[in-house]
C-alpha positions in Angstrom: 9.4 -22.1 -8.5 9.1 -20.4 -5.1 12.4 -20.3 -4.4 13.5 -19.2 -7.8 11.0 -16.2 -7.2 12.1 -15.1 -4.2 15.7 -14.7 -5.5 14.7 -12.9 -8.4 12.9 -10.6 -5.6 15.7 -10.4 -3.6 18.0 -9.4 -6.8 19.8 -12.4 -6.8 19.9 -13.8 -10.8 21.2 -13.2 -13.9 19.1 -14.0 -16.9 20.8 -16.1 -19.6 18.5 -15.4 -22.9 18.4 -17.9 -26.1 16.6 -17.6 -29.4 13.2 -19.4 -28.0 12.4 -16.6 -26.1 11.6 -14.4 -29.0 9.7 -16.9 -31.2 6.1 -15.6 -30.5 7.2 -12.3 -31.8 7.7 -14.3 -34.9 11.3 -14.6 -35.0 13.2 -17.8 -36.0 14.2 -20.6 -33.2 17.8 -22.3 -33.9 16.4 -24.6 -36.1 14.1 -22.6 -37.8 16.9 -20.6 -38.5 18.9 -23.7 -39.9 16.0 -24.7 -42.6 16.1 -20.9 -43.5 19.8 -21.2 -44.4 19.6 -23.9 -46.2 16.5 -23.2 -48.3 18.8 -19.6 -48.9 21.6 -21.5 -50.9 18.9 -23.9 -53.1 22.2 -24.6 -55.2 24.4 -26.0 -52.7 21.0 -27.7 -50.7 22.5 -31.3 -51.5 25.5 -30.9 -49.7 23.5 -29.8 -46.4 22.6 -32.0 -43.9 19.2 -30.8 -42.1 20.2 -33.0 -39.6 23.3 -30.7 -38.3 23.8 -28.5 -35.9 22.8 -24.7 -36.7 26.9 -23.9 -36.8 28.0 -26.8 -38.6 25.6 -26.2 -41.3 26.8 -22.3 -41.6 30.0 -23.4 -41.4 29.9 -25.9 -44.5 27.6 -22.8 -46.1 31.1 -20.4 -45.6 33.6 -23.6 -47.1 31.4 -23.8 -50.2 30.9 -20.4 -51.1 34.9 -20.1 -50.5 34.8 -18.2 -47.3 32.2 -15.8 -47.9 29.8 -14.8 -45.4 27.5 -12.6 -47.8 24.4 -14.9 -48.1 24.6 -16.0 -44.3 24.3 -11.8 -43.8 21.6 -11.2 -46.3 19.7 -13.4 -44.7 20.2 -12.3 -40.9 19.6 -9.1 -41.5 16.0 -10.3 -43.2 15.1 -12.1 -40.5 16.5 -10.3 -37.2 17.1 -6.6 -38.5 13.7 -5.9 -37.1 12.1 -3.0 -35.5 8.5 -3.8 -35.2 7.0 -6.4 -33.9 2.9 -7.0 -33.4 3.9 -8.6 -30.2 6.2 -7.5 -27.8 4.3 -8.4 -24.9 6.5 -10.8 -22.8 9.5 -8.7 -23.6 7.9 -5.7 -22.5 6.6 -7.4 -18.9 10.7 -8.6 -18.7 11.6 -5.1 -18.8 9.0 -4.1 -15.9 11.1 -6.2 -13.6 13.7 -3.9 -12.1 14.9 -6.6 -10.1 16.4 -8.4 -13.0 19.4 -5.5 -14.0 21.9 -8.2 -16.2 20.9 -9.9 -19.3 22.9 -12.1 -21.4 21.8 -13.4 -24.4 22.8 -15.3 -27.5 20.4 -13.7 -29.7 21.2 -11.2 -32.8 17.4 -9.9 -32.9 16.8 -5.9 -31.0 13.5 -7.3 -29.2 15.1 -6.7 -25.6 16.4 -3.2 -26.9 13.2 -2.1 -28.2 11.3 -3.3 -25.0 13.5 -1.7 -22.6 13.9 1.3 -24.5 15.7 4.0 -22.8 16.6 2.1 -19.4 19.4 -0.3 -21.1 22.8 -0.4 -22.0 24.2 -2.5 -24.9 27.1 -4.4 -24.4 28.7 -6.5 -27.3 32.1 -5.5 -27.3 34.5 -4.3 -24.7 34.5 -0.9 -25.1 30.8 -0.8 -24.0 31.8 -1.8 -20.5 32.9 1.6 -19.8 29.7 2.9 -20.0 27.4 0.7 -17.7 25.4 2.4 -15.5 23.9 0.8 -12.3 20.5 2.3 -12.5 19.7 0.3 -16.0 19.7 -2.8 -17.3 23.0 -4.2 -19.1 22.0 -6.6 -22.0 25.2 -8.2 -22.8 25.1 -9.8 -26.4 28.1 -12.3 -26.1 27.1 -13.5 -29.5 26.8 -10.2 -31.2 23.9 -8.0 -32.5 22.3 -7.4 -35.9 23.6 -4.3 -35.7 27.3 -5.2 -36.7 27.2 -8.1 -38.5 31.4 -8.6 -37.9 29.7 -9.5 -34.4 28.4 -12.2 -35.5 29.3 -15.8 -33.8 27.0 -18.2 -36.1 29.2 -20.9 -37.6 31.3 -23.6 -35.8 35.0 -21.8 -36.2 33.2 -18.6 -34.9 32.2 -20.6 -31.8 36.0 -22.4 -31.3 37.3 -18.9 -31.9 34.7 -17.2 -29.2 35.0 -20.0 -26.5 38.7 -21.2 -26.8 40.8 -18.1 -27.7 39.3 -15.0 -27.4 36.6 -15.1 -24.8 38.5 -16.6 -22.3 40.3 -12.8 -22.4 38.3 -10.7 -22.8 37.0 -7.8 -20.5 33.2 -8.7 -21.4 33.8 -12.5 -20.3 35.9 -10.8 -16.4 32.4 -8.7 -16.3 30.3 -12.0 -16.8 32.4 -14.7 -14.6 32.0 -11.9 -11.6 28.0 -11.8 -12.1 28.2 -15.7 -12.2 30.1 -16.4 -9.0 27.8 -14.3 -7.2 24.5 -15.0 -8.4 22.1 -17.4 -9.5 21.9 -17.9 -13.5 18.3 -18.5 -15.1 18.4 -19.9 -18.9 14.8 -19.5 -20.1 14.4 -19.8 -24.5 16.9 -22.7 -25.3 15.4 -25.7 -25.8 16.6 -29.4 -26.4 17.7 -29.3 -30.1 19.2 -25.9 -28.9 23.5 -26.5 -29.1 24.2 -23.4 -28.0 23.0 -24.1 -24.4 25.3 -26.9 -24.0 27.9 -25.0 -25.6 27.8 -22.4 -23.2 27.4 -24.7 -20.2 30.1 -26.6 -21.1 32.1 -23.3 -20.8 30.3 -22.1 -17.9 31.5 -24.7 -16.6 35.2 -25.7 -17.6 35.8 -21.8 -16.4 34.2 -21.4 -13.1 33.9 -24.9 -11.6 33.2 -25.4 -8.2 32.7 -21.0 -8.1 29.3 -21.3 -10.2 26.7 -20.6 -8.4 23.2 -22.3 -8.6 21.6 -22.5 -12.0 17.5 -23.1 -13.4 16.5 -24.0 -16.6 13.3 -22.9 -18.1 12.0 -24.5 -21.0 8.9 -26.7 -22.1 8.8 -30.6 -22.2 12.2 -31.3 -22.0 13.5 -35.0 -23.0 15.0 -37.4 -20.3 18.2 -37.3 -22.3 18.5 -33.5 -21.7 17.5 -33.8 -18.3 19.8 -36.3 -16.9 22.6 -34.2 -18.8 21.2 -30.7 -16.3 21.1 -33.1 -13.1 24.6 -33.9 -14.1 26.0 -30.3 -14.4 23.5 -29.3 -11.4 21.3 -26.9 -13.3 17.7 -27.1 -11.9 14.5 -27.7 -14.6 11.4 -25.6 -14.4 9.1 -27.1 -17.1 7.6 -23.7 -18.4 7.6 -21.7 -21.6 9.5 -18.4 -21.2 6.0 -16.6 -21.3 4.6 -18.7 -18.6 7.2 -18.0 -16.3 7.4 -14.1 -16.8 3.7 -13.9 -16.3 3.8 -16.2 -13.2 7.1 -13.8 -11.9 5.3 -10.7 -12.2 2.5 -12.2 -10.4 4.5 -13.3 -7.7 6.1 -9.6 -7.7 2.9 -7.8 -7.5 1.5 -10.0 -4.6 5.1 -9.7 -2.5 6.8 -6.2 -3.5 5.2 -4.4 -0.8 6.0 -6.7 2.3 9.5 -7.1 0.2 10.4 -3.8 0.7 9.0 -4.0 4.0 11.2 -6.6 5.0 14.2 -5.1 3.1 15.1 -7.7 0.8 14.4 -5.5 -2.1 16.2 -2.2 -2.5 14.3 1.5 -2.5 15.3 2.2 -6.3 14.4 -1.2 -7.2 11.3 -1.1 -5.1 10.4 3.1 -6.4 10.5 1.8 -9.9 8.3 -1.2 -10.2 5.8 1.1 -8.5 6.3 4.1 -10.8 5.7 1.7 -13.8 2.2 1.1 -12.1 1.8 4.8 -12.1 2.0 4.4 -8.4 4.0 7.1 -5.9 5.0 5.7 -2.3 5.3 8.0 0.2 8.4 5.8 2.5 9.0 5.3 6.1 12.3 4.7 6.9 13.0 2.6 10.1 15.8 0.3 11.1 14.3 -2.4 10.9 11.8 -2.6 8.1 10.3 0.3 6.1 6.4 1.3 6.5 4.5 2.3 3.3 2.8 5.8 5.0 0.8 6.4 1.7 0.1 5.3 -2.1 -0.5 7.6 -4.6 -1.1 8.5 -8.5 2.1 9.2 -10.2 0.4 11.4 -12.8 -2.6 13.0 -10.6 -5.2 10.4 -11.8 -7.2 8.1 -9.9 -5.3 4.5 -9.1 -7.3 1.6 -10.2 -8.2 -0.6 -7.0 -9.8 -4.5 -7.0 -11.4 -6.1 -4.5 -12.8 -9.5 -4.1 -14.5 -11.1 -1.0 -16.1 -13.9 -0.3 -17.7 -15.4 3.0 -18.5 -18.3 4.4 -21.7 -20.0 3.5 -22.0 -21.0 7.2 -20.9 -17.2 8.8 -23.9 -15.3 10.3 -22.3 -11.9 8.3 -24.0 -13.5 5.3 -27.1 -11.6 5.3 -25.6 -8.2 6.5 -23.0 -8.8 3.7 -25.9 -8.9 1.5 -27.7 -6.3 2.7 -24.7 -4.0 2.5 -23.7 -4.9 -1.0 -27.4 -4.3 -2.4 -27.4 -0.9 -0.1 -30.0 -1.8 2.6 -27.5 -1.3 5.5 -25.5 1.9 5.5 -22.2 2.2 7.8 -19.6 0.1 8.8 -19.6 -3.7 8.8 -17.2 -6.0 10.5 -15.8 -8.8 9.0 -13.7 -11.4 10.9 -10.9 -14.0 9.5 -13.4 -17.0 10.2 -16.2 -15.0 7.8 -14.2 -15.3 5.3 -13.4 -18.2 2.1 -11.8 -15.7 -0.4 -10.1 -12.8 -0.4 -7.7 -10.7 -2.7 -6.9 -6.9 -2.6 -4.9 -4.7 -5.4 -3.9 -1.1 -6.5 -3.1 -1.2 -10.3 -2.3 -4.8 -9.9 0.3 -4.9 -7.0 -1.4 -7.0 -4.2 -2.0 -4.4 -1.1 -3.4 -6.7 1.7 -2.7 -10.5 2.0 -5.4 -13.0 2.8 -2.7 -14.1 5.9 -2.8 -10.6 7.2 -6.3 -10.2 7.6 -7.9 -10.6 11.2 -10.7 -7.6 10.7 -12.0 -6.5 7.6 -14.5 -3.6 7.8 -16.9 -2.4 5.6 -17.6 0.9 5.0 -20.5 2.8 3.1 -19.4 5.7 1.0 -20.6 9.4 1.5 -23.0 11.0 -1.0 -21.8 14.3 0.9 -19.2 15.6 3.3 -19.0 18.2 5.2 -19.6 20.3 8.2 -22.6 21.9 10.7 -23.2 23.4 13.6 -25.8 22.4 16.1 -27.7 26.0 17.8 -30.4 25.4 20.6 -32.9 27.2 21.3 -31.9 27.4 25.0 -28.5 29.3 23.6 -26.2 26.3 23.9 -24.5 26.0 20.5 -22.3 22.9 19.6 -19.6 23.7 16.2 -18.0 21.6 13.6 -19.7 18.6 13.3 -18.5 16.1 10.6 -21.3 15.5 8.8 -21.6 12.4 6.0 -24.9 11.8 4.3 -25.2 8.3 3.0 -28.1 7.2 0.1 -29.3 3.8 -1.6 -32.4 2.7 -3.1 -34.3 2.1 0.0 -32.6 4.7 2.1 -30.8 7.9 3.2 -28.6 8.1 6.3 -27.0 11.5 8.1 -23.9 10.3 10.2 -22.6 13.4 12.7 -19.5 12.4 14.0 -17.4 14.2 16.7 -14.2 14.9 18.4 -14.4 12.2 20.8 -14.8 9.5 17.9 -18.7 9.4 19.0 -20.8 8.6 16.0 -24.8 10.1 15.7 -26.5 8.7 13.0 -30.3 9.4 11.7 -31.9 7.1 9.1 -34.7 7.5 7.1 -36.0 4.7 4.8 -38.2 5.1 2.2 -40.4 2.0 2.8 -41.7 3.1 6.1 -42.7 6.4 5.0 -46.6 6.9 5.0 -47.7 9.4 1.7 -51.3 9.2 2.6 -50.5 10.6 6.4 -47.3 12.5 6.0 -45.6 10.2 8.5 -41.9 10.0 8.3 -40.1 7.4 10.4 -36.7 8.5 11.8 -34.3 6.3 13.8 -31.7 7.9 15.7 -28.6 5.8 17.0 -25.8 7.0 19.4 -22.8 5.5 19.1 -20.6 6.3 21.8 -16.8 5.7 21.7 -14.7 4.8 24.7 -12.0 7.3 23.4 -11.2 9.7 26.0 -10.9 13.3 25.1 -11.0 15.8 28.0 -13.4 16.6 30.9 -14.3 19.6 29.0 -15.3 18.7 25.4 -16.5 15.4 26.9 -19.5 17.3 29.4 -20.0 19.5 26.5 -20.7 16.6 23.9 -22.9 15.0 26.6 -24.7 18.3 27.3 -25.6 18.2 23.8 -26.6 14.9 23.9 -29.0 15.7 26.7 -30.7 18.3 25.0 -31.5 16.0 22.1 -32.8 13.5 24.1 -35.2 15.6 26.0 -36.4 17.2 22.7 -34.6 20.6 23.5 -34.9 22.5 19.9 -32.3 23.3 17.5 -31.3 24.7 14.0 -29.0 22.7 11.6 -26.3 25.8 10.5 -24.0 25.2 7.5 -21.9 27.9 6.0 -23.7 30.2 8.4 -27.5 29.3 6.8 -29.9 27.4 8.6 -30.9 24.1 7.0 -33.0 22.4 9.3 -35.4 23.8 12.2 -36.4 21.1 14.8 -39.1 22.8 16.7 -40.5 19.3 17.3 -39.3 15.7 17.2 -41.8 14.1 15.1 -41.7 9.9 15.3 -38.3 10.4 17.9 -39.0 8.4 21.1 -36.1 7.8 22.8 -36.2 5.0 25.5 -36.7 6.6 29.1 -34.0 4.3 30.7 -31.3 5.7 27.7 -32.5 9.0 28.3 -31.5 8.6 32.0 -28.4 7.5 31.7 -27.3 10.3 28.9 -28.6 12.5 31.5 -26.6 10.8 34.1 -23.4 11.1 32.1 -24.1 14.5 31.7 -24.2 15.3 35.5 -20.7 13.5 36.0 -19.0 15.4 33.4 -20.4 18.8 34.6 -19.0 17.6 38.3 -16.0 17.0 37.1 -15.6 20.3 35.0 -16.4 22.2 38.0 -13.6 21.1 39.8 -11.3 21.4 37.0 -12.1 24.9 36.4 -12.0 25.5 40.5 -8.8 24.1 41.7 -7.3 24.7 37.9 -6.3 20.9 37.6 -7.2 18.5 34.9 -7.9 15.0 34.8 -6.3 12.7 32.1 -8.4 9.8 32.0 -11.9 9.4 33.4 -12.1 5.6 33.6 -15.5 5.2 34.8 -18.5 7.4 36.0 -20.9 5.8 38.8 -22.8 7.2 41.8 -20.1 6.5 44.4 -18.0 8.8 42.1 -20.3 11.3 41.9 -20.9 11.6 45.8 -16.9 12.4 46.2 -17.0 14.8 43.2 -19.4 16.5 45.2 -17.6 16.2 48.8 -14.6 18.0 46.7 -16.7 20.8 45.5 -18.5 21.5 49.0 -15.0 21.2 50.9 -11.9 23.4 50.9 -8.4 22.5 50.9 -5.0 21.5 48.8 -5.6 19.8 45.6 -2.5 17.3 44.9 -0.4 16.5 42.3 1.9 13.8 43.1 5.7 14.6 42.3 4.4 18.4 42.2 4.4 21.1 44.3 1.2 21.6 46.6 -0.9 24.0 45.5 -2.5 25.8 48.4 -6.3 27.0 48.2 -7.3 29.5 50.8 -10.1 29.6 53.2 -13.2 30.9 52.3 -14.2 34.3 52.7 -17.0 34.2 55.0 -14.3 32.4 57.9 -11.9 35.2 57.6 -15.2 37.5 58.5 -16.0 35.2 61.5 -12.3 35.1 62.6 -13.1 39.3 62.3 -16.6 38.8 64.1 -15.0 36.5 67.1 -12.3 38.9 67.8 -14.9 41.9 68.4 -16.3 40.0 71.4 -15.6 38.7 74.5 -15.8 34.9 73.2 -13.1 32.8 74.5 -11.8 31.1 71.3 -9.7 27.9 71.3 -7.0 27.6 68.4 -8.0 26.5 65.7 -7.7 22.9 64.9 -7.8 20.7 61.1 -9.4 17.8 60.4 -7.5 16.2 56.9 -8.9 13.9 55.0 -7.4 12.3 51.1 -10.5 12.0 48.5 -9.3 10.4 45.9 -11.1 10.9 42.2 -10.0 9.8 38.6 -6.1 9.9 39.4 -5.7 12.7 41.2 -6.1 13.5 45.0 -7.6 16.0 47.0 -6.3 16.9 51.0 -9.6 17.9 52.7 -8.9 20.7 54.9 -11.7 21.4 57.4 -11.7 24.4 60.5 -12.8 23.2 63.6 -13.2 26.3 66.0 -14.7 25.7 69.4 -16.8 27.7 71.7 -16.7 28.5 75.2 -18.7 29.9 77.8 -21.0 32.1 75.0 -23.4 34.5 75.6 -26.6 33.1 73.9 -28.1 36.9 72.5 -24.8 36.9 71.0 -24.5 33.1 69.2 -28.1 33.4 68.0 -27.4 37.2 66.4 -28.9 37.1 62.5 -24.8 38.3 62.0 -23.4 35.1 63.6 -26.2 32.5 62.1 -25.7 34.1 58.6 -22.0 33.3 58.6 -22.8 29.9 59.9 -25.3 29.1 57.2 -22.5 29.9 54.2 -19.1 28.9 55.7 -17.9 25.5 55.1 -16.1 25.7 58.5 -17.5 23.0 61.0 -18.7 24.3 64.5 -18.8 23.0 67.7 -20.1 24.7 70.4 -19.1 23.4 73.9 -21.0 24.7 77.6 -23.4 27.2 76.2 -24.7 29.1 79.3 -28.8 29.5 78.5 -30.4 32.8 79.9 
């Protein structure tokens, strides 16, 4: 039935509806319908055959009674002139299928009027055509409706009258031929006693030939007679009842309509409404080629109804934190992989969200008790704002989760077993959880600075909505591991480095990939040297000399020192993606008079410039 389906999906069929269909709702079958005609006219039952066809017996009914059709009507409209029904439930689950929009049927009964309601047009006559409308679905009633009983086509003349003079003509039959030659036709409620199915076949048939496309047959238990008769006219059998198949269609809907649309083998309208009719809103991403599902939503403003099942492998070793997790002895994220997992299935109001095929990583995540946010003030005067804060609690235990900017995650756990009444001892675990997700130098040695407070027990209030919750004066049960509290402290050094040479040669650096001590040494060269900072494709940007040469320059000129031109040393540091031209003074001395090289004026300038000095044949006196 797979490939049935996924023409139905793609909007591909026409449905061809026969009295079998509407049964469970209590309605008559053909034959059923046949005893009832008989058993109507008790005084003519001897010159019925039961064993007749439906229309030969309502034709011999009209030649006995002279013509007259008025005990074949009573009786129809008893039986089909129906407007409530206890069960309309397969009916109604047809009419949730969009992707079905033509319907023709040989039934008189309103079942498919009443379950579509409002979103069908009735055609039974030619006239109707000119009001189809693409957006709902046209029921044609080629046999005619309860409604008008002149519409009738019951008895054998009425068939040789539909089929061989007047259908063949008729505007109703051009509308049908055109929806058989281009798409596939389903039968579903005729059975094998059923005449009208070969009836129509036959003419299906004769009419189109070699233009007809593909055809199915649904129906239950079918005899080999019947069957070898489809194989010969090519119709394919699906051995189903009608209500077996619409329940396995929508199910095959619901687990496909979103990568359908997706994939664009189902149109927006058709896609829009099967969701609305799950009180679902998408929220549509239109690309060229596919579309991307950006959000799903309530309809009405209530909550959507979401199912989830999973099941791992008895042989993963996620079992026990799965366990743990579902009973609510772990709190935050768990990672599931496709090997973990046996069993899987995923829905929003029924319509299938996540495949079992599509899953490589499924992960687990604890939901907050309370959101919100808080500010971190030190007693120092650092202050660090708008923390995320989730607080997570189970049975055993209550969780505080801080997570920041930089996708970093703090959490501090309490659990309930290890506290001690008699001695007032809480246990508290604190857990960094540091992302590899690059923000900027800036926010980065500010998170870290934090960081390093904490770890060396550097006080702080807990401020929400401007009132302080929490005082830490002292970090009762907190030991953090001296090698950790190193390296924090180590990261913390390299960002400020690196922050200080932003903010002095105004450049920023877009990725730091690593930090180590090799790094760290050049960081430092950069900040103790003078020079041009490069940008490569930019313009160089120049940085002047420091103050305290321009003074020497000054100094030197006021005596009788014989200066030699200045000369620069250049040298390329390279740091994080950017480079840095090293500009160093060299300024040479000749022939100086030692009271003057050794004045305090001369030695202070020394001791601060970042000039380098060499100091050739110094006369000593």
């Amino acid at each position: 039935m797979e490939k049935l389906f996924k023409l139905i999906r793609e909007e591909n069929v026409v449905l061809f509806v026969g009295a079998g269909f509407s049964m469970y709702t209590g309605l008559p079958s053909g034959n059923k319908l046949k005893e009832e005609l008989i058993n109507s006219v008790p005084d003519l039952r001897e010159d019925l055959n039961y064993n007749d066809s439906l229309s030969k017996v309502a034709d011999d009914i009209i030649n006995l009674q002279n013509g007259s059709r008025n005990d074949i009507n009573n009786l129809l409209k008893k039986l089909f002139n129906k407007t409530n029904f206890d069960n309309l439930e397969t009916h109604q689950k047809l009419a949730s299928i969009p992707h079905i929009n033509s319907i023709i049927t040989t039934n008189y009964d309103k079942t498919l009027e009443i379950a579509y309601s409002d979103n069908h047009h009735l055609i039974y006559k030619d006239n109707d055509l000119a009001y189809i409308e693409k957006s709902k679905t046209n029921i044609y009633k080629i046999h005619g409706t309860i409604d008008s009983l002149d519409s009738i086509i019951l008895s054998k003349k009425d068939y040789n009258d539909l089929y061989k003079n007047n259908f063949s003509n008729s505007l109703i039959w051009s509308q049908i031929k055109s929806l058989l030659t281009t798409k596939t036709v389903v039968y579903i409620g005729y059975g094998h006693e059923d005449d009208n199915i070969d009836v129509i076949t036959d003419f299906i048939h004769d009419s189109l030939g070699s233009n007809f496309k593909e055809a199915y047959l649904i129906s239950p238990n079918l005899k080999k007679t019947k069957l070898a008769e489809l194989n010969r006219k090519k119709i394919k059998y699906i051995d189903s009842t009608g209500e077996e198949f619409i329940n396995s269609l929508l199910e095959n809907i619901n687990e496909n309509i979103l990568d359908d649309h997706k994939n664009k083998i189902v149109s927006d309208e058709t896609f829009t409404k099967f969701l609305h009719q799950a009180n679902i809103k998408p929220t549509i991403k239109k690309e060229e080629d596919s579309n991307t599902i950006v959000n799903l939503e309530s309809k009405d403003g209530n909550n959507l109804v979401s199912n989830f099942s999973l099941s791992l492998n008895k042989e993963s070793d996620k079992n026990k934190e799965f366990l743990d997790f579902v009973n609510g002895d772990k709190i935050g994220t768990l990672e599931i992989t496709k090997e973990d997992i046996i069993h899987f299935s995923s829905s929003i109001s029924g319509i299938t969200y996540i495949k079992p095929d599509n899953i490589e990583h499924i992960y687990l995540k604890s939901t907050p008790s309370y959101t919100g946010k808080i500010d971190l003030s030190f007693d120092n005067g650092f202050n660090f704002d708008n923390i995320d804060l989730n607080i997570y609690r189970t049975n055993s235990k209550i969780n505080f989760e801080l997570s920041f900017f930089n996708k970093s995650i703090i959490s501090v756990s309490i659990n309930f077993k290890d506290i001690n009444s008699e001695k007032r001892d809480i246990k508290v675990k604190v857990n960094f959880n540091f992302s590899e997700n690059y923000t900027s130098v800036k926010e980065e040695y500010l998170f870290y600075k934090m960081c390093n407070f904490i770890v060396n027990y550097q006080p702080f209030k807990v401020i929400e909505n401007n009132e302080v919750k929490y005082y830490s004066q002292n970090y009762i049960n907190l030991n953090f591991d001296n090698e950790f509290t190193k390296q924090i402290q180590f990261t913390y050094e390299s960002f400020k480095l690196l922050h200080k040479i932003e903010k002095k040669f105004n450049c920023r650096f877009k990725e730091v990939i690593d930090l180590n001590t090799s790094l760290n040494v050049k960081a430092i060269k950069i900040l103790k040297g003078y020079g041009n900072y490069i940008i490569q494709d930019y313009p160089v940007i120049t940085i002047t000399k420091p103050q305290e040469v321009h003074e020497l320059d000054n100094i030197i000129k006021d005596t009788s020192f014989k200066i030699k031109a200045n000369e620069k040393d250049e040298e390329i540091v390279e740091l994080h993606g950017l480079r840095f031209l090293m500009d160093i003074d060299t300024i040479e001395f000749k022939d100086i008079d030692t009271s003057e090289l050794f004045s305090k004026q001369i030695v202070k300038i020394k001791n601060k410039s970042k000039a380098k000095y060499t100091y050739k044949n110094i006369r000593l006196e």
